[in-house]
Every structure is written in C-alpha cells, then in structure tokens.
C-alpha positions in Angstrom: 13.8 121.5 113.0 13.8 117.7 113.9 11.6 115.3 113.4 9.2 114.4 109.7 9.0 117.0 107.5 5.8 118.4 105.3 6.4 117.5 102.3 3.9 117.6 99.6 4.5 114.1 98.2 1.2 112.2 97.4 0.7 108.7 98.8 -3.0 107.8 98.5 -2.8 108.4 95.0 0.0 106.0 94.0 -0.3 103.4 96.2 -4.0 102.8 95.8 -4.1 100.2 93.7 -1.5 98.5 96.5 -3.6 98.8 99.2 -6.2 97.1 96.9 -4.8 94.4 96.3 -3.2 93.7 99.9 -6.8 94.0 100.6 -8.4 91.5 98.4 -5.2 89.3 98.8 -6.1 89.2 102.7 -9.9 88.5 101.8 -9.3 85.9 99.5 -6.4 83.8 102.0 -8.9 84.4 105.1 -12.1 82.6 102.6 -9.8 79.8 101.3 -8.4 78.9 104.4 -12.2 79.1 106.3 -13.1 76.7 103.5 -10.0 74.3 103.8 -10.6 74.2 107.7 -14.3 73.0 106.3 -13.6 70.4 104.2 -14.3 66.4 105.0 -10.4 66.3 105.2 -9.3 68.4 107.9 -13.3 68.6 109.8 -12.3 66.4 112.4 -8.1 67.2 112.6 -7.0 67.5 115.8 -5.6 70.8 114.7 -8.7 72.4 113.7 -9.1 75.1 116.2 -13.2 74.8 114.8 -13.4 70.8 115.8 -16.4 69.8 117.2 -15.0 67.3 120.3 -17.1 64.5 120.6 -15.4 64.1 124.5 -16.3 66.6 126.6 -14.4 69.3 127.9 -12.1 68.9 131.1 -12.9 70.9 133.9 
C-alpha cells in the first residue's frame, strides 16, 4: 500500500547512453586535472596536494 511501487518502466535502457557519458566525462576531468597538477607550472605550488617538499616533514 505505501511505499515505491512496481512499475514496469525501463531505466537501463534509456538512460544508458547518460550514464556513459557521466562516465567518460568523470574519466576525462580526473586525467586532465592529474595532468595539470603535473605540469612545470603548478609542480612545485604550494597547493599541489602531490608536491614533493624539499623541507622535511614536522614531527
């Protein structure tokens, strides 16, 4: 009585191409932004999370 109901409404079917692309989309902004955090410009940014410190470390 409450609650979702069965219905037979497909989803995969129109929404794969979607889901597709939401992939790839996240793929593609993860491999530029990798690359930009690469690049001579931002290699030794202090907010690079991936800098190498030439100072070590405080304890």
């Amino acid at each position: 009585m409450f609650g979702m109901r069965a219905w037979p409404t497909p989803f995969l079917r129109p929404m794969w191409p979607f889901m597709v692309g939401a992939g790839m989309t996240f793929y593609l902004v993860n491999a530029a932004q990798n690359a930009m955090l690469q690049s001579d410009e931002f290699k030794n940014s202090p907010k690079n999370p991936h800098r190498i410190s030439s100072t070590p470390a405080a304890h």
